[in-house]
C-alpha positions as CSV (number, residue, x, y, z in Angstrom):
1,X,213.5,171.4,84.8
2,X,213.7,168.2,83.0
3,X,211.5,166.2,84.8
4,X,208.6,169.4,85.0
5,X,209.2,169.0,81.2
6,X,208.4,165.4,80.8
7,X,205.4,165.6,83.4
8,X,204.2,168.8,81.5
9,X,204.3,167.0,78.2
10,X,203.1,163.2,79.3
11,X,200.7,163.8,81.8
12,X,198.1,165.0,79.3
13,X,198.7,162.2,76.9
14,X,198.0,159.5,80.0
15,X,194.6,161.0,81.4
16,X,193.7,161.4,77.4
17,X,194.5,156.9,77.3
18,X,192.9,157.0,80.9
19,X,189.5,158.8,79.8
20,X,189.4,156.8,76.2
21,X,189.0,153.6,78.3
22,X,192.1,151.7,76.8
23,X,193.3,148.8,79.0
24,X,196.5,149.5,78.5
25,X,198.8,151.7,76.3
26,X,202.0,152.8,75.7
27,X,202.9,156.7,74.6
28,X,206.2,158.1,74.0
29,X,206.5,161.4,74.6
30,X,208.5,163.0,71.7
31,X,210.3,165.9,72.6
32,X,213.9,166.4,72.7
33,X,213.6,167.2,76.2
34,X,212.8,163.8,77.6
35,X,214.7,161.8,75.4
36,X,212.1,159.9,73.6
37,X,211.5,158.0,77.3
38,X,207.8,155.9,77.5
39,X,205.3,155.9,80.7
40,X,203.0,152.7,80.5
41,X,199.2,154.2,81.2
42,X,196.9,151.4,83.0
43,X,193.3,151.9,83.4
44,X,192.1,151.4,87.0
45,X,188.3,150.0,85.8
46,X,187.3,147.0,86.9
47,X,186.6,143.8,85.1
48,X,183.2,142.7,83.1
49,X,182.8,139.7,86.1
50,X,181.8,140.6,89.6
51,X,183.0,139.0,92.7
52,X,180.3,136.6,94.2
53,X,178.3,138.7,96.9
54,X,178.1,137.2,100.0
55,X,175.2,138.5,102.3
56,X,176.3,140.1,105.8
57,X,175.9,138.3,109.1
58,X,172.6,138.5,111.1
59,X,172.5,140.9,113.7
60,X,172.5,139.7,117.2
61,X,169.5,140.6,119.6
62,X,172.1,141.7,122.6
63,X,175.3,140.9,123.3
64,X,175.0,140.1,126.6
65,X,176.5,136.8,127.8
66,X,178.0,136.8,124.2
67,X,182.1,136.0,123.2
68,X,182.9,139.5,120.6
69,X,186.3,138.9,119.3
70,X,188.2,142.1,119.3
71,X,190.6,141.8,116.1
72,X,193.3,144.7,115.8
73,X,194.8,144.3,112.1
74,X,197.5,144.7,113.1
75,X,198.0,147.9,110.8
76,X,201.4,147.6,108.2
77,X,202.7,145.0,110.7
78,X,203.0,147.3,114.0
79,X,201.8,145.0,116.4
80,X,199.3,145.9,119.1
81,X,198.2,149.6,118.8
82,X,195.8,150.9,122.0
83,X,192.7,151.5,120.3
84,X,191.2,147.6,120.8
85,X,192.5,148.0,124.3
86,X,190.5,150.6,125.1
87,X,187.3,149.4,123.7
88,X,188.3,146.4,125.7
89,X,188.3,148.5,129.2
90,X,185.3,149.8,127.7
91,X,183.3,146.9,127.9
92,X,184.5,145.6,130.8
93,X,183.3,148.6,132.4
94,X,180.4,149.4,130.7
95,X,179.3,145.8,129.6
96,X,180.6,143.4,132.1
97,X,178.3,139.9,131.0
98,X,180.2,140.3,127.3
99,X,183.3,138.1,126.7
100,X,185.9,139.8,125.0
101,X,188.9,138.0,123.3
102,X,191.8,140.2,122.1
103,X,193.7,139.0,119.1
104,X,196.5,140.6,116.7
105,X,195.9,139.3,113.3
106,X,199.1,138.1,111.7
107,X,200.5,139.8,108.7
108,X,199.2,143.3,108.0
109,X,195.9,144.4,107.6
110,X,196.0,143.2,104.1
111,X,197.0,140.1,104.5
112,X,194.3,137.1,105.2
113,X,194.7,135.2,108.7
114,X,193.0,132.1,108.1
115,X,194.4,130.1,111.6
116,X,192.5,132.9,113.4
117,X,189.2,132.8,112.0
118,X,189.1,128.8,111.9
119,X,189.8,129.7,115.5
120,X,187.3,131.9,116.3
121,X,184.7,129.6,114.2
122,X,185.9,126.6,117.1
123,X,185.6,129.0,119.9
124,X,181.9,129.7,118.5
125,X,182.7,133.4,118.9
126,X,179.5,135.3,118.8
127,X,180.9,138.3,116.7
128,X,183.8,139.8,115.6
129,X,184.8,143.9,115.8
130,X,187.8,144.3,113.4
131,X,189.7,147.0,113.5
132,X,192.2,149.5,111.6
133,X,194.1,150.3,115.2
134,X,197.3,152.4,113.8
């Protein structure tokens, strides 16, 4: 009961910091019930300065007699999941002239994996299908 107490009484006063677009703000809730405890309220919104955009990749005409790069993420650190497997099969079967090169990214799927794209930039891979696999 305490806890539906301190929700009951807090939660309004951190969507009211949330929609008044504070950065940042601290409310105590004052009841006797909660014991004057404090919830920090962040707001989500992004920054006044943008990311630099970087434009997509051309499209290739065909990808026959091309090298695709079939990257599972490696999804919170699993290790190989079937999904990229299966598209592999799939283009063997369906798409025999297209290389395809299997690779588990390191980390997770959050996690940048620079050592593989340098080395799918020096095997001139033609394209690259990444994939959430989990």
């Amino acid at each position: 009961m305490e806890r539906r107490a301190l929700l009951t009484k807090c939660l309004p006063a951190g969507a009211a910091v949330l929609a008044s677009g504070s950065l940042a703000m601290q409310t105590a809730c004052n009841t006797a019930d909660t014991g004057n405890r404090k919830i920090t309220v962040l707001n989500p919104a992004i920054t006044e300065a943008f990311a630099e955009r970087v434009p997509l990749a051309p499209r290739l005409d065909t990808l026959e007699g091309k090298t695709i790069y079939l990257v599972d993420t490696n999804y919170e650190g699993l290790g190989r999941t079937p999904v990229m497997e299966e598209l592999q099969a799939w283009f063997t079967r369906n798409m025999p002239r297209v290389k395809t090169v299997f690779k588990l990214k390191s980390g997770n799927y959050a996690s940048d994996d620079p050592k593989l794209w340098e080395e799918i930039a020096d095997n001139k891979g033609d394209g690259v299908i990444i994939g959430v696999a989990g």
